[in-house]
Backbone bond lengths (Angstrom), bond angles and torsions (degrees), N, CA, C in turn:
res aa  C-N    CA-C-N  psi(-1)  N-CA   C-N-CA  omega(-1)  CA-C   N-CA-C  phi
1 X - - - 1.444 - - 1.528 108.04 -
2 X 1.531 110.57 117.52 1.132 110.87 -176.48 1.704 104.03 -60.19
3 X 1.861 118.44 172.05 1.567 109.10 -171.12 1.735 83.03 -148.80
4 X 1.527 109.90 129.60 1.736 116.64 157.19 1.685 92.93 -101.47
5 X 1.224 120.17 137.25 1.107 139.93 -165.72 1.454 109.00 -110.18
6 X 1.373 143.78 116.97 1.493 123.60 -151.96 1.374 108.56 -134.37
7 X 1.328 112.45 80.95 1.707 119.27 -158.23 1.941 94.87 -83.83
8 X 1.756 85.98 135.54 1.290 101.00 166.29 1.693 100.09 84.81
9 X 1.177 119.95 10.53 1.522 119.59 160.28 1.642 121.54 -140.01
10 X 1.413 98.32 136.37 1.692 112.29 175.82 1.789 121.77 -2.18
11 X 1.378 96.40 -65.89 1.321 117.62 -179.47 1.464 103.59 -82.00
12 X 1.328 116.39 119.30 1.865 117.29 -159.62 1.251 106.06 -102.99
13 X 1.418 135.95 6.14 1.193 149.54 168.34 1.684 136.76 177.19
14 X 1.458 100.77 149.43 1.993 77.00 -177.26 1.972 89.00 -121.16
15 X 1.133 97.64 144.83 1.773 99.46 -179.98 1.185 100.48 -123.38
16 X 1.422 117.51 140.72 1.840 132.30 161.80 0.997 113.21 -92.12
17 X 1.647 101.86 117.02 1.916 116.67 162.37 0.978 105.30 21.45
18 X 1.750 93.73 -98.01 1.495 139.45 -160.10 1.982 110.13 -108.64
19 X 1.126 113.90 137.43 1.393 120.46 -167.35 1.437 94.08 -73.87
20 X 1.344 152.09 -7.38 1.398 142.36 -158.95 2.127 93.40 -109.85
21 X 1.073 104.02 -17.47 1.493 84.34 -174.98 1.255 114.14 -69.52
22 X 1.731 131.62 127.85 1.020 124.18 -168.81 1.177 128.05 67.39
23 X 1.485 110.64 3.14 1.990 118.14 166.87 1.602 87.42 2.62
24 X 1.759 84.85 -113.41 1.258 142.76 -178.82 2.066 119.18 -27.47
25 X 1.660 90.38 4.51 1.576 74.63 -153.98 1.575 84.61 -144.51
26 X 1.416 125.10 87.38 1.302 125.40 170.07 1.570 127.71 -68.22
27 X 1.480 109.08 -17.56 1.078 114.37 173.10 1.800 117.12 -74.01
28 X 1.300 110.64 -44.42 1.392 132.01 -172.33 2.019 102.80 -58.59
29 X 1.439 95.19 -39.38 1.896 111.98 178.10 1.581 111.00 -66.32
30 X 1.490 102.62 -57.45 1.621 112.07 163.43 0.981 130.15 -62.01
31 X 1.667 127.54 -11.36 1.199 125.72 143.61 1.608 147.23 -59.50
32 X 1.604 99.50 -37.03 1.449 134.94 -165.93 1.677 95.30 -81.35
33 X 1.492 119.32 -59.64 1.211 140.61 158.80 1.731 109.59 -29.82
34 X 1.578 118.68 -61.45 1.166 114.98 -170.64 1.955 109.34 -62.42
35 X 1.390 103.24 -41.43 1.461 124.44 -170.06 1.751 101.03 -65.76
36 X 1.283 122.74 -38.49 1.386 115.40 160.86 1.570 121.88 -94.41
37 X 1.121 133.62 24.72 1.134 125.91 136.48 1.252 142.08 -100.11
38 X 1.700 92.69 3.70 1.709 108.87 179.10 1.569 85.48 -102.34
39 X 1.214 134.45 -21.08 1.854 131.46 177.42 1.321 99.51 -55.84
40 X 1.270 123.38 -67.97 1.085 137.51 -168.32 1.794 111.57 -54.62
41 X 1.420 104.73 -67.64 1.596 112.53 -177.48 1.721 95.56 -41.42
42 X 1.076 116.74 -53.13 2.030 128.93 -170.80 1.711 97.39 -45.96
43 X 1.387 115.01 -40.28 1.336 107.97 -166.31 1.494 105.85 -124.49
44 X 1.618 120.85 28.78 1.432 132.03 175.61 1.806 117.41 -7.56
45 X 1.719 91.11 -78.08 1.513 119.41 -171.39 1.745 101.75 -50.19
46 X 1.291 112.04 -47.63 1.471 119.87 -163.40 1.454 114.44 -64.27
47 X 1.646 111.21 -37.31 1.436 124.13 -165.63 1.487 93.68 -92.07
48 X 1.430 144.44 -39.11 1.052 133.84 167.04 1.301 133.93 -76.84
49 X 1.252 106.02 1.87 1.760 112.48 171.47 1.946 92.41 -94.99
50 X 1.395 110.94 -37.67 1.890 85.61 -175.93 1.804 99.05 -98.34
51 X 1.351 100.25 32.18 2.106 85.62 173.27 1.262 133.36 52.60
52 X 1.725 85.76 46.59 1.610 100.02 157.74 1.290 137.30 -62.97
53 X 1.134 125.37 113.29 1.862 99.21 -167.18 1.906 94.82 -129.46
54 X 1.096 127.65 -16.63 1.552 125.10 172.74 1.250 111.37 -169.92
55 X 1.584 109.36 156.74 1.498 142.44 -155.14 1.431 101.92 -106.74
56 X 1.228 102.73 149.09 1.842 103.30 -170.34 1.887 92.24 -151.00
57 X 1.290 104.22 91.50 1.546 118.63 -176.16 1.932 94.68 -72.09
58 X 1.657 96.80 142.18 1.315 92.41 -159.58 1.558 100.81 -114.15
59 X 1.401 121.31 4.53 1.202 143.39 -164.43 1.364 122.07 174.90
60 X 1.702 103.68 168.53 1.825 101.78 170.83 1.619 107.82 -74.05
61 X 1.438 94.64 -174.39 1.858 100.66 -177.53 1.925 95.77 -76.31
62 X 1.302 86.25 153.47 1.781 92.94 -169.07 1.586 101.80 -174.03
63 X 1.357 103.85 170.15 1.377 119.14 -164.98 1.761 108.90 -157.29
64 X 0.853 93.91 104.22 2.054 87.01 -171.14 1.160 101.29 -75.70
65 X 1.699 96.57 123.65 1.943 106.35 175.56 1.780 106.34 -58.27
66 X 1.272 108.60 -3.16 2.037 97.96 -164.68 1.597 82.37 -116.59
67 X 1.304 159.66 11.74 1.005 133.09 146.22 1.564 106.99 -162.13
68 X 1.678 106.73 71.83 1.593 130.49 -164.49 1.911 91.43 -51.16
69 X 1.300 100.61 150.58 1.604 118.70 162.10 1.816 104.25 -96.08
70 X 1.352 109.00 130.53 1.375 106.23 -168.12 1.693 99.12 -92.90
71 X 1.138 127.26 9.43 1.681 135.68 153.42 1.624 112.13 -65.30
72 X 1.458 105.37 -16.41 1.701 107.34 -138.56 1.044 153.16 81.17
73 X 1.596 124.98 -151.05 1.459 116.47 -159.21 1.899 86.79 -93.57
74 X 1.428 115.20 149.65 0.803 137.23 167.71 1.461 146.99 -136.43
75 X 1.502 142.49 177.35 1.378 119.20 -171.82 1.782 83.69 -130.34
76 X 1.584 96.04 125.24 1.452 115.77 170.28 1.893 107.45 -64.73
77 X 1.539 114.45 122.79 1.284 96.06 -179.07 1.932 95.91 -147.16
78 X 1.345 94.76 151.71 1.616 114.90 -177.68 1.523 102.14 -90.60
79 X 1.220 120.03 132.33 1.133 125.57 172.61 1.701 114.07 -96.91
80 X 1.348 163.08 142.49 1.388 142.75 -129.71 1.571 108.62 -177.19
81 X 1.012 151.23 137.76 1.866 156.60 -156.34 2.049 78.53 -116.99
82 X 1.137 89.67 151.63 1.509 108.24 175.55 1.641 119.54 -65.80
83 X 0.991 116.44 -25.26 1.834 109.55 146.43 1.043 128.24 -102.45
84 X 1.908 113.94 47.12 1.473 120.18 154.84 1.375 99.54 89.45
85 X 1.497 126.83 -12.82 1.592 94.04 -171.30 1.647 113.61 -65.31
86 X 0.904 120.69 -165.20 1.952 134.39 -155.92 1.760 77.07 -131.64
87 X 1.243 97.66 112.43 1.799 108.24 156.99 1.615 136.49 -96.47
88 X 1.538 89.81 -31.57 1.946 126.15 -176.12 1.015 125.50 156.82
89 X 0.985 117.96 139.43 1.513 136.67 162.14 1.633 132.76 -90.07
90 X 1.425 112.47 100.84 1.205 143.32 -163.79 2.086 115.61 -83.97
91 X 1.195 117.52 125.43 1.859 97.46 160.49 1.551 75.37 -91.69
92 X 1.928 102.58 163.37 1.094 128.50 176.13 1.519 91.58 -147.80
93 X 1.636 98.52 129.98 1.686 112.06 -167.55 1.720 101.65 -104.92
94 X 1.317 114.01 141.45 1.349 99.88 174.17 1.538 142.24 -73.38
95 X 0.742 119.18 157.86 1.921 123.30 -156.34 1.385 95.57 -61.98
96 X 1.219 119.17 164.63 1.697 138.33 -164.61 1.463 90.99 -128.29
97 X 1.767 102.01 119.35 1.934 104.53 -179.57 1.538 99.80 -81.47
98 X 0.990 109.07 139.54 1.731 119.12 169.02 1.564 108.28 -87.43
């Protein structure tokens, strides 16, 4: 499991599934990355009262044509306490540039 390591913020890391999502495409990672750390900052108080400490992206951004999200395309992500427990599972939509 690939690991972004996120020194000096709340959320202490975000990890991918699978090491191939976003190989090739650092921009597409730094996106997904930016969009869950504004998830997180949005819901600060909430994720640190149940011991959130890292993100575990479970796929690329996507949208299933057989049962579309009317938010859009999104990145399925596990939310996780620092000895692995499973807290929730979140879509996290990407950030809107101003």
């Amino acid at each position: 499991m690939f690991r972004t390591a996120l020194l000096n913020y709340p959320l202490k890391a975000i990890r991918w599934f699978r090491e191939d999502i976003y190989k090739n495409s650092p921009e597409l990672r730094t996106e997904a990355e930016t969009a869950i750390k504004k998830f997180y900052d949005n819901n600060k108080e909430n994720m640190e009262r149940r011991g959130v400490t890292e993100a575990i992206v479970k796929g690329a951004k996507h949208n299933d044509p057989r049962n579309p999200d009317p938010k859009g395309e999104h990145w399925t992500v596990e939310l996780i306490k620092e000895d692995g427990e499973f807290v929730t599972k979140r879509h996290v939509y990407p950030t809107e540039e101003k």
